[in-house]
DRENGULO-921695 format. One line per 5 residues: number of its first residue (from 1); their letters; for each residue x, y, z of C-alpha. Coordinates in nm, 4 decimals, m for minus. Last residue first. Layout:
NUM	a	X:Y:Z | ...
This chain:
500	xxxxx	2.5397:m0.2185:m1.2255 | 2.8433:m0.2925:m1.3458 | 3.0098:m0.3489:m1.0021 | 3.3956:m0.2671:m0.9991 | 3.5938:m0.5884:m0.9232
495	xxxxx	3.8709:m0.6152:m0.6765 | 3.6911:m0.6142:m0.3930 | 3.7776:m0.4566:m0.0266 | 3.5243:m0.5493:0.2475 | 3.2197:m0.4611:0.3818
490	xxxxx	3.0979:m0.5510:0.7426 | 3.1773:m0.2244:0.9126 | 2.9801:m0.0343:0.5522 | 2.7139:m0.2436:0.5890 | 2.6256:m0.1419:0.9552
485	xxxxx	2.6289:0.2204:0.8152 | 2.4248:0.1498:0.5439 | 2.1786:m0.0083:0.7716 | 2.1709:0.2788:1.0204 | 2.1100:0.5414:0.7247
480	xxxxx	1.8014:0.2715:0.5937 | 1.6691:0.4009:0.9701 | 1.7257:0.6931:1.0034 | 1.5803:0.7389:0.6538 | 1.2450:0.5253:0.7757
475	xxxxx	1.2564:0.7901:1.0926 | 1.1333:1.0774:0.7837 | 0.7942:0.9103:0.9081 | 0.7295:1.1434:1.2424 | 1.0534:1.1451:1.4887
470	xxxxx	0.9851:1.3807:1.7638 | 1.2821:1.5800:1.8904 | 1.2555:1.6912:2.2907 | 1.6537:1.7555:2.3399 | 1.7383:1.5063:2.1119
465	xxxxx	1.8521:1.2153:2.3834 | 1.5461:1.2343:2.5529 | 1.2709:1.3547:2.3341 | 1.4122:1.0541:2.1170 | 1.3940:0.7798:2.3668
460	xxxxx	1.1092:0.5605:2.1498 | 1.2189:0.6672:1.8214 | 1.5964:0.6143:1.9151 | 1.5259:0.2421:2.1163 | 1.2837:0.1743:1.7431
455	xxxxx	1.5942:0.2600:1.5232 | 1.8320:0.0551:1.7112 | 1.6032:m0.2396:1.6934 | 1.5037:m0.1637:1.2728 | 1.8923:m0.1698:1.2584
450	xxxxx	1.9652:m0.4984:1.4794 | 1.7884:m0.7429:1.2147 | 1.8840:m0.6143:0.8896 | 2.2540:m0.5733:1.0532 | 2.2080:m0.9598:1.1556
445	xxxxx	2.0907:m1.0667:0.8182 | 2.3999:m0.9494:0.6589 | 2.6847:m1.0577:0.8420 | 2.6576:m1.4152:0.5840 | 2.7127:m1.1938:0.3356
440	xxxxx	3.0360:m1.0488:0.4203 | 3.0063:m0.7625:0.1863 | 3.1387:m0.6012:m0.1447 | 3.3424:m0.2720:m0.2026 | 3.3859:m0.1166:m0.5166
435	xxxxx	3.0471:m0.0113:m0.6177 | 2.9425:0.2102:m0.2535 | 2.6268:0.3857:m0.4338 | 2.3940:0.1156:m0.5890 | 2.4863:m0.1541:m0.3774
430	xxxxx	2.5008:0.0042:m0.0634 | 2.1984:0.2308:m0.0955 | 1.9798:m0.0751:m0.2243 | 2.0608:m0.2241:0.1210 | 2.0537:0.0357:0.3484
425	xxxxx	1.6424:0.1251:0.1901 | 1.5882:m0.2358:0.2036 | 1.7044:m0.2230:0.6273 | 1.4753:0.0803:0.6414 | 1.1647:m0.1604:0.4867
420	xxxxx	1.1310:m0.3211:0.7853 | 1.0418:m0.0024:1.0148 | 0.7561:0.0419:0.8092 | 0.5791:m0.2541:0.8386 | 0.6911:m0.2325:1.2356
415	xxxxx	0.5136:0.1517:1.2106 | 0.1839:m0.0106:1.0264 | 0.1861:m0.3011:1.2933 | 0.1599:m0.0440:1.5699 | m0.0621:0.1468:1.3888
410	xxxxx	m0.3305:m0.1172:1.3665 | m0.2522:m0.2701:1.7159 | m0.3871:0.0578:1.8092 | m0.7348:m0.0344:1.7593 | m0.7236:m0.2974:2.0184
405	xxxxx	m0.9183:m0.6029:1.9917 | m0.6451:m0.8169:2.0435 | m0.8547:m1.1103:1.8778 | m0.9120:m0.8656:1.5794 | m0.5047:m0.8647:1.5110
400	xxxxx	m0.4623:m1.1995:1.5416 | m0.8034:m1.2855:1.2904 | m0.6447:m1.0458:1.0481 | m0.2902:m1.2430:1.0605 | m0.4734:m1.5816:1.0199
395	xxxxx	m0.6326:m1.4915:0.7346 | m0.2977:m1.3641:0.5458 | m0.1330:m1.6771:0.6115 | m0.4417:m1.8149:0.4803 | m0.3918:m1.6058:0.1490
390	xxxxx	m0.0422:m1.6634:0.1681 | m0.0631:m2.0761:0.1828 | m0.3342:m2.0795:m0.1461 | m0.0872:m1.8483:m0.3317 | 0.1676:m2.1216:m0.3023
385	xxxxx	m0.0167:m2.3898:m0.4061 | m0.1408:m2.2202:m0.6553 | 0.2346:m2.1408:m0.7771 | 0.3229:m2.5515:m0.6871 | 0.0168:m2.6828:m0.9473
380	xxxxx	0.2467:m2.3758:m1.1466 | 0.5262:m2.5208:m1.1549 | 0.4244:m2.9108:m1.1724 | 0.5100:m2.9623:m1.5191 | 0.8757:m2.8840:m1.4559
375	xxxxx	0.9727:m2.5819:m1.7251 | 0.9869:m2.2889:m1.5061 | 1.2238:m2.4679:m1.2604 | 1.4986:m2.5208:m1.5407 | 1.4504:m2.2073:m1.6891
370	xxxxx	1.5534:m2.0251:m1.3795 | 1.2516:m1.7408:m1.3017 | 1.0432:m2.0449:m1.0425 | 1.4070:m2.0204:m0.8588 | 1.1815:m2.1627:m0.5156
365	xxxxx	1.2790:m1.8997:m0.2785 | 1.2942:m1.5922:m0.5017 | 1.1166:m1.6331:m0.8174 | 0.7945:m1.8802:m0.6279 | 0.8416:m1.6667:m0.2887
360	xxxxx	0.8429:m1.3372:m0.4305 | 0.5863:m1.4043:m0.7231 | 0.3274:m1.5402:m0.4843 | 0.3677:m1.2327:m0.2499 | 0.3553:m0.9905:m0.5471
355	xxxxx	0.0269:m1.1544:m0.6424 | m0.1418:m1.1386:m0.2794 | m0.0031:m0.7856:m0.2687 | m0.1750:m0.7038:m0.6056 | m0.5320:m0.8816:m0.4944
350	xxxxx	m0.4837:m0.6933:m0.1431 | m0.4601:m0.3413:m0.3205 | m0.7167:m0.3457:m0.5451 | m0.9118:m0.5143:m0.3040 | m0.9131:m0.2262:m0.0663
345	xxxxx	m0.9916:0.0612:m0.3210 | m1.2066:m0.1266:m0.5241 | m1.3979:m0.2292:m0.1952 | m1.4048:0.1009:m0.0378 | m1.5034:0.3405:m0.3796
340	xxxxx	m1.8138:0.0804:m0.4635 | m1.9280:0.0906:m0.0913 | m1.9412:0.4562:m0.1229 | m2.1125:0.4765:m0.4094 | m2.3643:0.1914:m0.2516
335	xxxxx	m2.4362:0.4647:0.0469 | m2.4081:0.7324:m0.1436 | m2.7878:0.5484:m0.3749 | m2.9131:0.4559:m0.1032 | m2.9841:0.7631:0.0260
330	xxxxx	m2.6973:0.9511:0.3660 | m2.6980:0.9271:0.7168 | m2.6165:0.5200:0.7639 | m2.4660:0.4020:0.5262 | m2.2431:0.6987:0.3956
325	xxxxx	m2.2154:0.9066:0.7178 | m2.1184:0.6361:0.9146 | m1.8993:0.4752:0.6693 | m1.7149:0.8057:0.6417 | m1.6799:0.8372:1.0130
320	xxxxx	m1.5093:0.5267:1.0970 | m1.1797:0.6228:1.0015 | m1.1703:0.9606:1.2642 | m1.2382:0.6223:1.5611 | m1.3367:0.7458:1.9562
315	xxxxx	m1.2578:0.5123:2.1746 | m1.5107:0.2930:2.3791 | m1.3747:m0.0310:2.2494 | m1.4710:0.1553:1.9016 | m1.6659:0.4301:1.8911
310	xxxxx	m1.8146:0.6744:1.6211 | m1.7080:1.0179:1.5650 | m2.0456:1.2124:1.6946 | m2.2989:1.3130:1.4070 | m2.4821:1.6950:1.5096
305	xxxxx	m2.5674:1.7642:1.1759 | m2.3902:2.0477:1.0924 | m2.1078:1.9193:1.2787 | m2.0633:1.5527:1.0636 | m2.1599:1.8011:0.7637
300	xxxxx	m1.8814:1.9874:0.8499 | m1.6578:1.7111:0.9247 | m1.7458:1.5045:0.6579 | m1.6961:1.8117:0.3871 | m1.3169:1.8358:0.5516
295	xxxxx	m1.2089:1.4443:0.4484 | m1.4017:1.5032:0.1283 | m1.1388:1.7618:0.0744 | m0.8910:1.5777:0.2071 | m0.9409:1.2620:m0.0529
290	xxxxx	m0.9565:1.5610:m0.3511 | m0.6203:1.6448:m0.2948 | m0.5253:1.3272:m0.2514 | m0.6888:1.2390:m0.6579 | m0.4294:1.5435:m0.7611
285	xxxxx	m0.1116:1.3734:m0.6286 | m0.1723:1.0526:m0.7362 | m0.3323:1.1447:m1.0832 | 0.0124:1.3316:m1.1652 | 0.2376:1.0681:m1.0222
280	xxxxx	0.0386:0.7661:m1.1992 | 0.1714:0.9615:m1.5492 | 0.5006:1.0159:m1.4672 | 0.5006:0.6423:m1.3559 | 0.3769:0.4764:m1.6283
275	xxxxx	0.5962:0.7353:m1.8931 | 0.8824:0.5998:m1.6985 | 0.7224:0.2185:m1.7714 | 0.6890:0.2820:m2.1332 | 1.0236:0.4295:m2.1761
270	xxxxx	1.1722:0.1265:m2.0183 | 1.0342:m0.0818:m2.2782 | 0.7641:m0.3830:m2.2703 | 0.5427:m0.3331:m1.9714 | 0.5345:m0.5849:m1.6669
265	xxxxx	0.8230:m0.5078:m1.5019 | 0.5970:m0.1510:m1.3911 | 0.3509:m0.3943:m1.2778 | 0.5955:m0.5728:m1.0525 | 0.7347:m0.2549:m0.9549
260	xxxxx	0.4215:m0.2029:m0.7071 | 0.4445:m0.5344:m0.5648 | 0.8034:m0.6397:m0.5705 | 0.8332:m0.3157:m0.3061 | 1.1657:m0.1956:m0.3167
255	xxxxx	1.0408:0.1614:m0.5639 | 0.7214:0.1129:m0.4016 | 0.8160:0.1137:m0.0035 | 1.1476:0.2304:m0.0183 | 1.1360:0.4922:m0.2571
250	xxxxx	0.8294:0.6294:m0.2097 | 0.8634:0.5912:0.2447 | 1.2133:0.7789:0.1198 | 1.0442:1.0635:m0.0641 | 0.7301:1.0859:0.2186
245	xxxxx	0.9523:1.0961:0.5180 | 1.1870:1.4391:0.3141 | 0.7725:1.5877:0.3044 | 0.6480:1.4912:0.6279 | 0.9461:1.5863:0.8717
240	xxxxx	1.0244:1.9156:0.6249 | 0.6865:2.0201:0.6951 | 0.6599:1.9716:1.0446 | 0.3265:1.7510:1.1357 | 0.5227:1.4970:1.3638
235	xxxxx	0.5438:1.8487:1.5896 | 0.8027:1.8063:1.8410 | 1.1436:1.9425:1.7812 | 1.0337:2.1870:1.4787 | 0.7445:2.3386:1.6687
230	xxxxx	0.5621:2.5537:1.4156 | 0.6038:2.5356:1.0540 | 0.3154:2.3435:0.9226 | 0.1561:2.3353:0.5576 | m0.1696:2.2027:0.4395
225	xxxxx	m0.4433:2.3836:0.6626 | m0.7676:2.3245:0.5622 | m0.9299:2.1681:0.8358 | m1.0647:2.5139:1.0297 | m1.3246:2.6280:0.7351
220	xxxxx	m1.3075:2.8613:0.4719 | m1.1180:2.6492:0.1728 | m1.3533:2.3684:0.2713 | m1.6501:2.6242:0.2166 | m1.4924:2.7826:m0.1015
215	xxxxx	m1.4428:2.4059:m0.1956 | m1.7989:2.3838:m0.1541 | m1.9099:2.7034:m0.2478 | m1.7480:2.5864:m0.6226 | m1.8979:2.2332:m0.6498
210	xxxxx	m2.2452:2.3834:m0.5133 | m2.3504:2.3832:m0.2309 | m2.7168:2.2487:m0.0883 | m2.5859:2.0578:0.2634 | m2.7154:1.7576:0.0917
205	xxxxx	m2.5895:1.8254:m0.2529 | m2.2705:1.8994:m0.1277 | m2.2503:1.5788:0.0691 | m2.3610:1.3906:m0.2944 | m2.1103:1.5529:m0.5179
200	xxxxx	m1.8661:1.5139:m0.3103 | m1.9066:1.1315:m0.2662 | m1.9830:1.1282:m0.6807 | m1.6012:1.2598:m0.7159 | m1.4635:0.9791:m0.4511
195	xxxxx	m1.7132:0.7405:m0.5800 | m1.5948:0.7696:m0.9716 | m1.1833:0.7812:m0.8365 | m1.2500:0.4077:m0.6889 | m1.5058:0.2688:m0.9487
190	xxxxx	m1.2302:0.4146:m1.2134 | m0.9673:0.2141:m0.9849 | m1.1568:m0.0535:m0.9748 | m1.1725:m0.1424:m1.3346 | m0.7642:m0.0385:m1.3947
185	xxxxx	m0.7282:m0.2505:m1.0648 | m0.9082:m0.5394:m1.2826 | m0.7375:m0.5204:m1.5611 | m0.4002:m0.5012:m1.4435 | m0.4825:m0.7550:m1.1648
180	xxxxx	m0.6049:m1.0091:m1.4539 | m0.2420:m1.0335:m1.6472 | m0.0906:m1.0087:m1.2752 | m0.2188:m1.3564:m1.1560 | m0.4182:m1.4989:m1.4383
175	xxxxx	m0.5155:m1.8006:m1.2795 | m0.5163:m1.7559:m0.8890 | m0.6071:m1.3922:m0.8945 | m1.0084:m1.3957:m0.9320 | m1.0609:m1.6800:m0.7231
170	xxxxx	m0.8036:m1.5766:m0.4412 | m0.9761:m1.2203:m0.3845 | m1.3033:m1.3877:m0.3346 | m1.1725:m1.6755:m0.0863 | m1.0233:m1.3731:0.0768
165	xxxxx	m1.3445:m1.1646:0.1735 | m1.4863:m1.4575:0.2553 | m1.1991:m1.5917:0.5093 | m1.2458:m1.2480:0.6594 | m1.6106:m1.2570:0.6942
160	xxxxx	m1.5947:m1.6018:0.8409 | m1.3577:m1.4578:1.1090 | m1.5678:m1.2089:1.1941 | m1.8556:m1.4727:1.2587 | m2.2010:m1.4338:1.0466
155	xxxxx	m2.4712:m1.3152:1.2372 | m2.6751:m1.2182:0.9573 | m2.7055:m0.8706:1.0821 | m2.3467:m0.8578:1.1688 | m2.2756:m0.9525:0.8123
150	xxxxx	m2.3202:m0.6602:0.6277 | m2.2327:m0.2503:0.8199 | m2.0423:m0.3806:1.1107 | m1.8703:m0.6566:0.9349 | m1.8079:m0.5269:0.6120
145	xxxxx	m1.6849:m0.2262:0.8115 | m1.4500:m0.4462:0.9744 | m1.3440:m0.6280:0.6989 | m1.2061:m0.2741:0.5645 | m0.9925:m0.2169:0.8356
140	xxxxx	m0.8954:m0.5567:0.8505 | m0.8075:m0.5325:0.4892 | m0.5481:m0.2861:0.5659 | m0.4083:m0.4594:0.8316 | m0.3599:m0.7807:0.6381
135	xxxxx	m0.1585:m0.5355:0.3345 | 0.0940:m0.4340:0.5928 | 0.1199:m0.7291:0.7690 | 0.1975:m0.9492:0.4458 | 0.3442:m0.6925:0.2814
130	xxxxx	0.5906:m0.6330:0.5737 | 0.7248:m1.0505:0.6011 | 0.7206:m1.0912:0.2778 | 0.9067:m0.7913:0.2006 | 1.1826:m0.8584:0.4748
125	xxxxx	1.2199:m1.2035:0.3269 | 1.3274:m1.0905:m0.0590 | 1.5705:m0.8503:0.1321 | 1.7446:m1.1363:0.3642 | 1.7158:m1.3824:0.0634
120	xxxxx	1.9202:m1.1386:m0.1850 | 2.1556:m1.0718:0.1360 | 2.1962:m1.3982:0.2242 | 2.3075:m1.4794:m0.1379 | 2.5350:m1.2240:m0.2406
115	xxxxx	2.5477:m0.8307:m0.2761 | 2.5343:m0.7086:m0.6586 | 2.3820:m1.0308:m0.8097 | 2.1726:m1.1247:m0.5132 | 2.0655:m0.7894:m0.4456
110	xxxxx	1.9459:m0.7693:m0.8127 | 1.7739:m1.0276:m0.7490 | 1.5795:m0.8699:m0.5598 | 1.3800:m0.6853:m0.8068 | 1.1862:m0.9457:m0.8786
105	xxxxx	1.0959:m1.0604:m1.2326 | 1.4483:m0.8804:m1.3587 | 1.6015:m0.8100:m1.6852 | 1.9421:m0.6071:m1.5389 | 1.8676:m0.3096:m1.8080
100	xxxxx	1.4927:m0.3079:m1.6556 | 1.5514:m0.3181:m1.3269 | 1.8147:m0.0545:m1.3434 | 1.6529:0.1906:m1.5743 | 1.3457:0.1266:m1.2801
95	xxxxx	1.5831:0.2271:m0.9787 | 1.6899:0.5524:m1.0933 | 1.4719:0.8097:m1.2951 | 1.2144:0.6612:m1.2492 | 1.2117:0.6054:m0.8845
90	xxxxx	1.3170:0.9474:m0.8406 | 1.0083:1.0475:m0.9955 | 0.7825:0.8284:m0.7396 | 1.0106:0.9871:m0.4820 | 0.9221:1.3584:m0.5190
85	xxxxx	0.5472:1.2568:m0.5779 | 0.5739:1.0947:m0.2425 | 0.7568:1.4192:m0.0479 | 0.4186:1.5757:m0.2237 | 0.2227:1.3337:m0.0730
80	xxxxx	0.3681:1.3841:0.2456 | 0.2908:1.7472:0.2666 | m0.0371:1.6656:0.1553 | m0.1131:1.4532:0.5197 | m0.1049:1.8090:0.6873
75	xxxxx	m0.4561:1.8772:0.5434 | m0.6001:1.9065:0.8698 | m0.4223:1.7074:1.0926 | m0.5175:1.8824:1.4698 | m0.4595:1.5518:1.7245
70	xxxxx	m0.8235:1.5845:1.7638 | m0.8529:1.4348:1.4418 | m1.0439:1.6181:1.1261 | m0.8433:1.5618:0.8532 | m0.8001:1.2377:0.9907
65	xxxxx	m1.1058:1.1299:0.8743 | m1.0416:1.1930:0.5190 | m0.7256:1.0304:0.4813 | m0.8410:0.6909:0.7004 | m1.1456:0.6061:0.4899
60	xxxxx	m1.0004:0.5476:0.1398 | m0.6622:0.5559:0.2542 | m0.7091:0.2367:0.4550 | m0.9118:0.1323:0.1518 | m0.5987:0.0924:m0.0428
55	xxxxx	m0.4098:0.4137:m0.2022 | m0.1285:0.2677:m0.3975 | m0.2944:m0.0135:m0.5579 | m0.6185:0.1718:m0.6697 | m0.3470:0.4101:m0.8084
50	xxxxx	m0.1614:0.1479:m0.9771 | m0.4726:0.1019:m1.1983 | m0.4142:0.4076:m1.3365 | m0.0400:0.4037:m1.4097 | m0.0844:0.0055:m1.5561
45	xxxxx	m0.3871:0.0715:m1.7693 | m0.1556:0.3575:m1.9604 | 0.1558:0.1793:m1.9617 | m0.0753:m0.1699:m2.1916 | 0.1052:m0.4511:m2.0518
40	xxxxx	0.2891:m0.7438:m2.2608 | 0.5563:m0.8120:m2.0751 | 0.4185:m1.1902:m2.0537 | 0.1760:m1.0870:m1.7758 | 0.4917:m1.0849:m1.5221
35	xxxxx	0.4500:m1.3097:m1.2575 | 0.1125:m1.4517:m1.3431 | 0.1475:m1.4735:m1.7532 | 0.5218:m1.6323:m1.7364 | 0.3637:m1.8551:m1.4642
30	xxxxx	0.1677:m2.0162:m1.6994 | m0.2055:m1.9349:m1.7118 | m0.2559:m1.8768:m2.0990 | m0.5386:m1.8590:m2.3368 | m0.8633:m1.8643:m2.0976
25	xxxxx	m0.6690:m1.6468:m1.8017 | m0.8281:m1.3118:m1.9398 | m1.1454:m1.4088:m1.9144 | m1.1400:m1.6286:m1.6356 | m1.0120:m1.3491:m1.4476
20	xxxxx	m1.3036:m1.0737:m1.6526 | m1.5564:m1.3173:m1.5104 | m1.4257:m1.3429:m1.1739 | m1.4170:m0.9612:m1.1121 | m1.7488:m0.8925:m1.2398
15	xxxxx	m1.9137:m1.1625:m1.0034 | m1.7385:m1.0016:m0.7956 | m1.9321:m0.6637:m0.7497 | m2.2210:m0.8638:m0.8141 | m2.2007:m1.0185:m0.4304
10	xxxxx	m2.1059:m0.6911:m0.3286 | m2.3930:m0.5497:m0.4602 | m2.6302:m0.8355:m0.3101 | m2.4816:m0.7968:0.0359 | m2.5304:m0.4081:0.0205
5	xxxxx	m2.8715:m0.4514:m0.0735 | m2.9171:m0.6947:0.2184 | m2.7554:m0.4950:0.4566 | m3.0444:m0.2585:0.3787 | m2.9088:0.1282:0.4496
């Protein structure tokens, strides 16, 4: 595949995206139309454009190659996306009535109302700290594959390719903020789902199935195993280890995530934002089902063929098989769908973190909401400014992580991303479950701060203490549990009962 026709679809690819910003940013580009698009959002562009959001280019390449992993995944992942479908609905139910009765821009100031100061900043920190690392790794996943696959051949420097690949994402979100990102995820997205379906399509063609001998052939084969039973104390694959992980990774990291609730805070009524998520639930689950099952056709055409799992450092890499397949063993014509399906899947995501970062600091560190911040005539010369400082924060995380050159640095940020968002999970709990006790606040930030320690000295001694117990993802409930305890020895007696 030409690196040059790659170069020039990407190129387009963008073009796209800053027309429809300008676009939509001609009439208004206050900061009433970035952090919250004026409450004006349409539910049904919101729940499908949240899926481009919620599955990132990580899970555009990572899901499917680790069907086939030495480590034995097979289609072990969909236990955790039905523990996710579990929590989206639970978020729903509970935590968006909230945000919405309570009138919020970010949901952390709901902390600050129910919990104090320290403890709104304390939260409001925590998720800049993990959506900045979480949503950097993910586009160094993809950058690398824009690297290997583009600009290696023109000799351009990885870290040129990253500051690109952000400059792009800045130009099209700097205006409009989330009044473009709905549009423009909802775009994606359909580029995103369109490649997944055509990526099927196009294997089966090659290998001469079918739609229904392929899924007969997936069905057949050794990767499609979805539920596991065996080995309790030291599988990470046990099914209730995946499935109670995947409702409280939901609920912490979307339903405490400014990002993802952002869009939901967007839409006029709560019934339109429950009817957002009920909706983005039933695509979610059924579009993974589909991921794996490309995941399994890679792996027998991959063996069919005689394709190794690519290196990396000399290690074999299950998330660099799909790009090797795509660009380099399949037409043209795969190799641009599947280009399509990783950028709208990985910008998706980084534009709406970007967004949610801006939003978080400018609401939550600078009082942007309070009406007299919103209305000095430098607010949003300051919001630019602002989004300007986390896009290069963001650069200079990716270039870190590449200068280690280790591919497990990936996971190990991944697991401290998700160790942070234990202490929001103890948090929210508190508030929303203990109402007539309050908190020293000032205690706060070190029980945020010694929880996510405990929890890692458990994880990493576990087969010790436990009698040969492997934590898998469910640890994020250990760890919120650890919080909430911690909270409880700093409460104190209050007089008046919480209203919310």
């Amino acid at each position: 595949m030409s690196s040059t026709v790659l170069l020039c679809f990407l190129i387009g690819y963008f073009a796209v995206l800053i027309g429809i910003a300008f676009a939509t940013s001609k009439n208004s580009s206050d900061n009433s139309t970035f952090f919250l698009a004026n409450k004006n959002s349409k539910w049904y562009l919101v729940a499908f454009g949240m899926i481009g959001t919620a599955l990132s280019g990580v899970t555009f390449i990572s899901v499917p190659g680790e069907v086939g992993s030495p480590a034995g995944n097979q289609f072990q992942y969909f236990q955790f996306v039905l523990g996710n479908a579990v929590g989206f609905i639970i978020i729903a139910t509970v935590l968006l009535p909230l945000y919405y009765r309570m009138n919020l821009t970010s949901i952390y100031s709901y902390i600050e109302q129910r919990l104090g100061y320290y403890s709104y900043k304390t939260a409001a920190f925590i998720f800049l700290v993990s959506r900045t690392l979480g949503s950097a790794t993910r586009l160094y996943l993809v950058v690398i594959v824009l690297q290997r696959f583009i600009f290696d051949s023109y000799h351009v420097p990885f870290w040129a390719t990253v500051l690109i690949s952000l400059g792009l994402i800045w130009s099209y979100t700097f205006k409009g903020g989330l009044k473009t990102i709905i549009i423009t995820d909802t775009l994606q997205t359909f580029f995103l789902v369109l490649s997944v379906f055509l990526t099927i399509y196009f294997i089966c063609d090659s290998m001469s199935l079918n739609i229904p001998q392929a899924f007969e052939t997936v069905k057949n084969s050794s990767y499609a195993k979805i539920f596991f039973f065996e080995d309790f104390l030291t599988s990470k694959f046990y099914f209730s280890k995946q499935f109670i992980g995947g409702i409280f990774v939901t609920i912490a990291m979307t339903g405490l995530d400014q990002d993802l609730m952002q869009k939901n805070l967007s839409m006029k009524t709560i019934r339109e934002a429950k009817t957002n998520m009920f909706t983005f639930t039933g695509i979610f689950v059924v579009l993974n089902i589909f991921f794996l099952s490309v995941g399994a056709l890679l792996y027998i055409y991959a063996a069919k063929n005689g394709i190794d799992i690519p290196l990396d450092h000399g290690k074999p890499r299950t998330d660099l098989l799909f790009p090797e397949i795509a660009l380099n063993h399949l037409s043209t014509l795969p190799a641009i769908v599947f280009m399509l399906g990783l950028t709208a899947a990985t910008f998706a995501t980084t534009d709406s973190a970007l967004t949610a970062l801006t939003t978080s600091f400018c609401v939550d560190f600078l009082g942007m909401a309070k009406k007299e911040n919103a209305e000095k005539p430098n607010a949003v010369r300051t919001r630019h400014r602002v989004h300007v400082v986390f896009s290069l924060i963001m650069f200079v995380v990716i270039v870190v992580i590449n200068a280690l050159n280790s591919s497990s640095v990936v996971s190990l940020i991944f697991l401290i991303a998700s160790y942070t968002y234990g202490p929001l999970l103890g948090l929210y709990s508190f508030g929303l479950f203990v109402k007539s006790r309050g908190l020293h606040d000032k205690l706060v930030p070190i029980v945020c701060i010694i929880s996510p320690i405990l929890c890692y000295l458990l994880a990493t001694n576990s087969a010790k203490l436990l009698g040969g117990y492997i934590f898998s993802v469910e640890l994020i409930l250990i760890n919120g549990f650890i919080t909430f305890m911690g909270l409880l020895l700093i409460s104190k007696k209050t007089d008046q009962q919480t209203r919310f």
